[in-house]
N, C-alpha and C positions, 0 to 999 in steps of 0.2 A: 553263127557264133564266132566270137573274136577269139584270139587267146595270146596273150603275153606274157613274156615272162621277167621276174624280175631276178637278174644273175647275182647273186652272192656264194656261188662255189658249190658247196653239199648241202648249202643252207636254201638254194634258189627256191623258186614256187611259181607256180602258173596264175592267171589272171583270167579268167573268163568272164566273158564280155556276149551278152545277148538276154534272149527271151527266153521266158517260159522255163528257164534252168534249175529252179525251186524242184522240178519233177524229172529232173535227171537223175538217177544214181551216177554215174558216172562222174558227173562233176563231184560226186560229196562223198560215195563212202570209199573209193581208193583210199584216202587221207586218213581216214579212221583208222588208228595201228591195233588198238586194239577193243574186245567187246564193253569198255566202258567209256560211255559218253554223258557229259554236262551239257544239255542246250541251254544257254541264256539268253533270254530277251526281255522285254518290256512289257506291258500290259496293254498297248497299243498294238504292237505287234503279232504279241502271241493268238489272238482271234483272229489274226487274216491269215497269217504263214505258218502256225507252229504245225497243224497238223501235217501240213506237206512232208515238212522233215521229217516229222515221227513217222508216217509211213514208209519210208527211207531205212529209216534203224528200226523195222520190226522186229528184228533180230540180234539187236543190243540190248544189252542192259544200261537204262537211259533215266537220269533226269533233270528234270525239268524245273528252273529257276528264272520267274517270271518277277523283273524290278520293275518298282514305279517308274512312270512316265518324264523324262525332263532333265536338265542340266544340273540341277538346284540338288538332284540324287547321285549323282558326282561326286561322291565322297568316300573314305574308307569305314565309315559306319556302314555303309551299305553295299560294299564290297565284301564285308564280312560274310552277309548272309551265303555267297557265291561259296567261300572257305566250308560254310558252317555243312552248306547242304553236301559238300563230298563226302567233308566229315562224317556226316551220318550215312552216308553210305557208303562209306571202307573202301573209299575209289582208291585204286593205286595209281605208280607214275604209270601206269598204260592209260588210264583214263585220257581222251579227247574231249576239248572244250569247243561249244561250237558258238561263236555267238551271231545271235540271228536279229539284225537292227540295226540302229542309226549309229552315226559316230560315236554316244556315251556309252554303248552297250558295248561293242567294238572295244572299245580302252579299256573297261571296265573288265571285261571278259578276258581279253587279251594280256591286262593285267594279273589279274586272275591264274592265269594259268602260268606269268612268269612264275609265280610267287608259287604256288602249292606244291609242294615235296621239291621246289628249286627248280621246278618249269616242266610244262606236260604238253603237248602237241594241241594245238588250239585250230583251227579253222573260222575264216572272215566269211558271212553271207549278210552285204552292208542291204538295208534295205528303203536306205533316201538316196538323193542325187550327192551329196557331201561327202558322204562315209564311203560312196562307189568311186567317187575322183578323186577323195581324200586320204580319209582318215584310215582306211582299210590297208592302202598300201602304205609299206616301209616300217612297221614295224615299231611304230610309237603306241606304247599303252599309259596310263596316268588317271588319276583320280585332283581331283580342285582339293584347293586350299581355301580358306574364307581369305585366306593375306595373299594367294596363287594361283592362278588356271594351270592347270598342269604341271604342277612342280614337285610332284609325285609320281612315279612312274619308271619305266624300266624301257630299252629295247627289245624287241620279242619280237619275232618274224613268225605268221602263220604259215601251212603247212602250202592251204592254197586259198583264191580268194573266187568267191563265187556271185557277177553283180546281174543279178537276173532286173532286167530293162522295167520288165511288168511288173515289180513292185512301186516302179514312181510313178500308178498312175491310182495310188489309192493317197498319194503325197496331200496336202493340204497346200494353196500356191505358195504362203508365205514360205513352207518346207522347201518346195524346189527351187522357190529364187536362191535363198541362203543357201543352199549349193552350186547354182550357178555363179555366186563370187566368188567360189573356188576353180571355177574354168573360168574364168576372166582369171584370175592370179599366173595361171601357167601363160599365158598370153603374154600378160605384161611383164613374166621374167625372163623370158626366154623365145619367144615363140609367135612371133609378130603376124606372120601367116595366120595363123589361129587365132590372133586378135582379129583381126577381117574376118577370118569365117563367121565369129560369134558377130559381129555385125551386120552380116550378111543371112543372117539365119535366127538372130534371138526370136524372132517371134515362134517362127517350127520348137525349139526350145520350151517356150512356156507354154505352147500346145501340147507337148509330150508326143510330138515325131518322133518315131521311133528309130527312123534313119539317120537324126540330128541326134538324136540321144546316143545310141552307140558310140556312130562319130566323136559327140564332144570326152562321153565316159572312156570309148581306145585311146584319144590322144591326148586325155589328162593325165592315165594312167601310164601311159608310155614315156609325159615327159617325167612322171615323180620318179618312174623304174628306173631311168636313165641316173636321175640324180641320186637313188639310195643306192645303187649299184655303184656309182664310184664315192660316195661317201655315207654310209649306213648309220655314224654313230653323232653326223652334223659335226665337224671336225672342222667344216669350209664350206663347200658350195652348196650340201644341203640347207644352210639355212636362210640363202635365198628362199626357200620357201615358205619363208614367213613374214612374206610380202604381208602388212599394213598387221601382223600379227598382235603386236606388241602395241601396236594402238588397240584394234581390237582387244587385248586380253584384259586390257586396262580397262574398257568401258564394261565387259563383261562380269570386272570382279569389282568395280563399282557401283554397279547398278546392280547387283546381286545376283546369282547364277540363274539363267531361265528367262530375265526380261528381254535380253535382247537377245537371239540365236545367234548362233557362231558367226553364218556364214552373212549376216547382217552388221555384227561388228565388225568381222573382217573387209566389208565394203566398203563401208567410213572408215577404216584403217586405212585401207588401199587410198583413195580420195586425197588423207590427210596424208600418204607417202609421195603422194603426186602433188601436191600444193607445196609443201617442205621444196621437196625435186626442185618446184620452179623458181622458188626464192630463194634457191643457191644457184639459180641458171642452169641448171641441167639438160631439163625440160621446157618446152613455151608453152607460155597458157594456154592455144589451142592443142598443146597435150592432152592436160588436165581437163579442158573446155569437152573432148571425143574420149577422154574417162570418165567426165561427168556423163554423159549420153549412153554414153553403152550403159551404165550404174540406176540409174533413171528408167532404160527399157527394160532393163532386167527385175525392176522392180524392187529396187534396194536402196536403201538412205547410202547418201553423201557424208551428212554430219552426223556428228556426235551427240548425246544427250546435254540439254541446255546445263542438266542438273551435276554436272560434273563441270567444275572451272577447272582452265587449264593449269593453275599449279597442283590440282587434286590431281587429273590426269598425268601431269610429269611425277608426281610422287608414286601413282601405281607401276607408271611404263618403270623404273626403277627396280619393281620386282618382277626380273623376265630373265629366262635363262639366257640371252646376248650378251646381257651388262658383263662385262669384265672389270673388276679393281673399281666398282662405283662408278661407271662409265656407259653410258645408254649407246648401245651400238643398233641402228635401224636399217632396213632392207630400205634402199632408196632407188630412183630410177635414174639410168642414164639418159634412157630413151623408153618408147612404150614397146618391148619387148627385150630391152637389156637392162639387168638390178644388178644391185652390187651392195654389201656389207659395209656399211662403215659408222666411223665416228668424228667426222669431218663435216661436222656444223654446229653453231652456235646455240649455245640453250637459249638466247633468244629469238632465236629463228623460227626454236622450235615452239617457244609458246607462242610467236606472234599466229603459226599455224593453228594450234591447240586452240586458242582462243577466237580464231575467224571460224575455224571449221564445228560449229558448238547451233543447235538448233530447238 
């Protein structure tokens, strides 16, 4: 087992990293403060994992809040039911939220517990590859908008996060690629070393190596800890993290929440930040040319959907939390492991990208 931690003062929390840790007490009930606990998960989930945990909290007073399946449930309609079920049972601020699932269940939950009586100790156990290198750490919760992908939402840090290896191997492949463009993103922000490893190892990857898995899931999660630890509330250098994001968010809230996974728009995001990159000279096409290849073996689209033209696309990238004063600000590349923030390129630049990267 791995263990990292992520430093924020009184606020910090551990990251564990390995197998089989669903059957640890150890990792999960220290964090429990007091004998009431909320598990949330999905309906996909709750058949393979849920019993694990509940034999965990035999000795809690526990329940059990199992959401539909999917992106497209990403909303405060269905965030409520999370409210309704404490509600009915008279949970107080002791109560612990535990959420047990992919990135939506994570936000949801994690939202969840900012909001109820003004915030109550919550607990991350991600159980895709995305929500393990992602979404789990730093303390981003939100629910979609039909006009927003995450533009509801709170900071909220769990207690501790728990990413047991053996849940990616009940993944579906399309699931695990869509998180593998979230370890290709720390690569291409910061972390050029770990662009070659995944080159050197995608295939171990989409076998579910479990030595390659660790690997990629410690040094995803190390680079995000590094970066919410010196900025938690994306202030500056967090939001290099949302390398090809705002492409991505835009094809997610245009094509309607659920057609295309996260870490599938975030692909063709990344792609169209590397294309932009090279038609302001940043980058050379054989950048782009060994982003397009890694993005191909990982098993992930390049482009965008045909069915969005790129002034629809510039009209959604418009609604992202970057834009300042009407101003589209994008995570771009200097190089393939150095990004940077800016708004130093031409709106026609951008659609002549928008408009090539379209399939």
């Amino acid at each position: 087992m791995k263990t990292l931690n992520v430093n924020l003062g009184d606020r910090s929390y551990p990251i564990y990293i390995g197998v089989d840790l669903l059957a640890d007490a150890d990792r999960l009930v220290p964090y429990i403060q007091g004998q009431e606990v909320v598990v949330v998960t999905n309906s996909t989930v709750a058949p393979l994992y849920l019993d694990k945990i509940l034999r965990l909290l035999s000795d809690k007073r526990v329940e059990t809040v199992i959401l539909p399946d999917g992106e497209e449930y990403k909303t405060l309609t269905v965030l409520d039911d999370i409210f309704t079920a404490m509600l009915e049972q008279h949970f107080s601020r002791r109560v612990t939220v535990i959420a047990l699932g992919g990135g939506v269940i994570g936000d949801m939950a994690g939202f969840a517990a900012a909001c109820y009586q003004r915030g109550v100790p919550f607990i991350q156990i991600p159980t895709t590859l995305l929500s393990q290198v992602d979404s789990s750490v730093g303390g981003k919760t939100a629910v979609n908008h039909p006009l927003g992908k995450n533009m509801i939402g709170a900071f909220y840090q769990p207690q501790c996060v728990v990413a047991d290896i053996s849940t990616l191997k009940t993944l579906e492949p399309r699931q695990l690629s869509a998180g593998i463009a979230e370890v290709i993103k720390y690569g291409l922000i910061s972390d050029a070393e770990f662009l070659a490893w995944q080159e050197a190892h995608m295939e171990q990857l989409l076998a579910l190596d479990e030595e390659a898995l660790i690997y990629a899931v410690e040094r995803s999660c190390q680079n995000k800890a590094d970066v919410v630890a010196a900025d938690e509330h994306e202030k500056g250098v967090r939001a290099l993290l949302n390398l090809g994001h705002t492409f991505g968010h835009a094809i997610e809230t245009g094509m309607g929440y659920g057609d295309w996974l996260h870490g599938e728009a975030v692909a063709a995001g990344m792609y169209m930040a590397a294309d932009l990159s090279a038609r302001l000279g940043w980058i050379d096409q054989s950048d782009v040319e060994r982003l397009e290849a890694l993005l191909l073996r990982a098993k992930l689209p390049i482009f965008g959907p045909k069915a969005l033209s790129a002034q629809r696309m510039l009209e959604l990238m418009a609604v992202d939390k970057k834009v300042v004063e009407g101003q589209i600000r994008l995570v771009l590349l200097k190089s393939l492991g150095e990004a940077v923030v800016t708004d130093d390129f031409s709106t026609e630049l951008l659609l002549d990208t928008l408009a090539r990267c379209r399939r």
